[in-house]
C-alpha positions in Angstrom: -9.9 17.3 0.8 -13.0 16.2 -1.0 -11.9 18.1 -3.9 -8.5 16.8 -3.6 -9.8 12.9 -4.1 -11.7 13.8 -7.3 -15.3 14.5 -5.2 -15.6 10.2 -4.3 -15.8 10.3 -0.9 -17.8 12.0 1.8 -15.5 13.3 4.6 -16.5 14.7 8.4 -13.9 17.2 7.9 -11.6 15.8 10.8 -7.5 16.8 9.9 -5.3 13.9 10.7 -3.5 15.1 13.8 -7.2 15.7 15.4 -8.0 12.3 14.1 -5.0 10.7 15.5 -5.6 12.3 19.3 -9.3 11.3 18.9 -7.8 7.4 18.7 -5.4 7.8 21.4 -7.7 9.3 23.7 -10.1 6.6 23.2 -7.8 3.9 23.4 -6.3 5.2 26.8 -9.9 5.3 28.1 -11.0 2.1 26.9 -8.2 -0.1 25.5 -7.6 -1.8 22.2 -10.7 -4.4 21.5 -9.9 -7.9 21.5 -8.3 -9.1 18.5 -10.8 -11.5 17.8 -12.9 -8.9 17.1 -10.5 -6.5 14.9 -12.0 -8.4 11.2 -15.6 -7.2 12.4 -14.5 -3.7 13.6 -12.3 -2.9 10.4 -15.2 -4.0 8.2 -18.2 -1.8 9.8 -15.7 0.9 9.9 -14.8 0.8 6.2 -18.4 0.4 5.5 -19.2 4.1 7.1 -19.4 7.1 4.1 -17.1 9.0 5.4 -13.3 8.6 4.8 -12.4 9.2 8.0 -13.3 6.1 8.9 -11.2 3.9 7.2 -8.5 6.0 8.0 -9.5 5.3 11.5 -10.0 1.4 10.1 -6.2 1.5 9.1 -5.1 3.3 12.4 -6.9 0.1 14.7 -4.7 -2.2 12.0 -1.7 -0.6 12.4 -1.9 -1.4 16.4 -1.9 -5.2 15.6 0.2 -5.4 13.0 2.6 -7.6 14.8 0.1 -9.8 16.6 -2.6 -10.8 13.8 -2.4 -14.2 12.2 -2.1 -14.8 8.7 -5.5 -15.2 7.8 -6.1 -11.1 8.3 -4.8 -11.2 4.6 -8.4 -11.6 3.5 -9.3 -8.7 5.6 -6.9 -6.9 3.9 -7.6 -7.6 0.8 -11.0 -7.1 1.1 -10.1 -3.4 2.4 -7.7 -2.8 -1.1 -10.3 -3.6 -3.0 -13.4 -2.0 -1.8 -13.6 1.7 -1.7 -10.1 2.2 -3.3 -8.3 4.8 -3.9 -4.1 5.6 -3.6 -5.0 6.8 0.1 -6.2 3.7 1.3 -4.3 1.2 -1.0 -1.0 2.7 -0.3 -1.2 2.6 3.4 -2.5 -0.7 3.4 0.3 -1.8 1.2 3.0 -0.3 3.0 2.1 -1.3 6.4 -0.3 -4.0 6.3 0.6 -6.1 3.6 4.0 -5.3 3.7 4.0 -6.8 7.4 2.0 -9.9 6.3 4.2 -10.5 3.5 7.7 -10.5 5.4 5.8 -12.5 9.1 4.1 -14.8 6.4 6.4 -16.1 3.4 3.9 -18.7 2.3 1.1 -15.6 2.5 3.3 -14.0 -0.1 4.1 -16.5 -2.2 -0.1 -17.1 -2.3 -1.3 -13.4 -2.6 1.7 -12.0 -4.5 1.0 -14.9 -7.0 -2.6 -14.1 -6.8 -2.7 -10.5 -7.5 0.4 -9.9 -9.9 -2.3 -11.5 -12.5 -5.0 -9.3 -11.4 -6.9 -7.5 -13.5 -7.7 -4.9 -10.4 -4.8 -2.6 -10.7 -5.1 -1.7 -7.7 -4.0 -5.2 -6.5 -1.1 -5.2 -9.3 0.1 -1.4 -7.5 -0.2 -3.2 -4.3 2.4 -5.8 -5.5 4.7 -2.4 -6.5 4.5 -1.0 -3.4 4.2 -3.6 -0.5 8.3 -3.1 -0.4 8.6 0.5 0.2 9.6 0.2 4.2 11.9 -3.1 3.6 15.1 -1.1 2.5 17.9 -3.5 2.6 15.7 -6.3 2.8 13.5 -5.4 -0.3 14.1 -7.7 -3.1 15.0 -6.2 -6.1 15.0 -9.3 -8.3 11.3 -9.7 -7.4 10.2 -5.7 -8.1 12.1 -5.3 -11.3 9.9 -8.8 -12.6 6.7 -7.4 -11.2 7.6 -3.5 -12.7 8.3 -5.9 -16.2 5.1 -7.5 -15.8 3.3 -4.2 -16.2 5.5 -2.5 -19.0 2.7 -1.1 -21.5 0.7 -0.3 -19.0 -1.4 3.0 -19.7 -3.2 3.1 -16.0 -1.4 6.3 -14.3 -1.9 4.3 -11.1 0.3 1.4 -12.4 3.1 3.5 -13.9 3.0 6.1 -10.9 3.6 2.9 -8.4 6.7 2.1 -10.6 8.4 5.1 -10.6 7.7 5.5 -6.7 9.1 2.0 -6.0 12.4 2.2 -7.8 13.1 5.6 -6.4 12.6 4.3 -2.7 15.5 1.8 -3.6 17.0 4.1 -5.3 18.0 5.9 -2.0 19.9 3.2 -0.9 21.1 1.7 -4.5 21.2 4.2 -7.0 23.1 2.0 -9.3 21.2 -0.8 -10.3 17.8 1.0 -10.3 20.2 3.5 -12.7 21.5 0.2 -14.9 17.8 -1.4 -14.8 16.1 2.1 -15.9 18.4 2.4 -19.1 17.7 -1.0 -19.8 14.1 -0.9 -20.1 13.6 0.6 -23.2 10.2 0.1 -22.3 9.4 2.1 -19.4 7.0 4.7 -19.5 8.1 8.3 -19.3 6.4 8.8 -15.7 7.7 5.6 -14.7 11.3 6.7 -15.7 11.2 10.5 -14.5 9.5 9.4 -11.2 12.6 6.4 -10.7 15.2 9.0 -11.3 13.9 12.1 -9.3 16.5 11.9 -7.0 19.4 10.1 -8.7 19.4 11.8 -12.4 20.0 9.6 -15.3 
């Protein structure tokens, strides 16, 4: 695994389904921790060296997803942009922020404003990505300006996140990912092959 993420991260060697019974087991013995204290618990977790973790970090999250406030956006944000990488970033953005983002409109308007300018792509891959479990409710308006924004792009991170993100709504609406594909001219060839995996041209 270490070898897998390019040698950046230390790791205990604990496979996820080991990991997972490890949290349940714990929880069932001593219950979730009061979500007052879930900022300071995710934070001294993510600051640990090995991956595990924050994996852990993002497991605690996930149990509150539906009962933090709005202001855990800084928490998250924090968390996308420290230690980052696509295993962290595209958890976070497909559970975490996309849950913030739909609970909280005037959250999204705020971050997604925020961070499609950012210069930390990983930030700009969140706003890609933070749609992947909305299915009928993803708004396809708002990706195909965001996946314009970052035409030109030569950060395989970027380009990767917009291929991914027009194939997920690609299961659902084949067509106009189909129609907006062959009308940007602009699109980089791993963004195009990666939107029309499934769907062919």
């Amino acid at each position: 695994m270490k070898k897998y993420m390019r040698d950046q991260f230390e790791y205990l060697g604990i496979k996820t389904p080991q990991s997972a019974a490890l949290m349940k087991g714990f929880i069932a013995e001593h219950g979730l921790p009061p979500l007052e204290k879930l900022d300071v618990i995710v934070r001294d977790l993510w600051s640990l060296p090995q991956r595990e973790f924050q994996y852990a970090a993002m497991g605690l999250m996930g149990k509150f997803e539906k009962t933090v406030g709005p202001e855990f956006i800084t928490t998250i944000e924090y968390l996308l942009v420290t230690k980052s990488w696509w295993d962290t970033v595209d958890t976070l953005a497909g559970h975490a922020v996309g849950s913030q983002f739909k609970r909280f409109p005037k959250v999204r308007e705020k971050y997604l404003k925020k961070w499609r300018k950012s210069k930390n792509f990983w930030l700009r891959r969140t706003t890609l990505l933070f749609q992947l479990g909305y299915k009928e409710e993803t708004d396809f308006d708002l990706l195909s300006e965001i996946v314009k924004e970052n035409l030109g792009s030569d950060e395989f991170f970027i380009n990767k996140a917009i291929g991914w993100a027009l194939r997920q709504y690609a299961h659902t609406h084949p067509s106009p990912v189909k129609k907006f594909v062959k009308a940007t001219k602009e699109l980089h060839p791993l963004s195009r092959r990666e939107a029309l995996k499934n769907i062919g041209e």
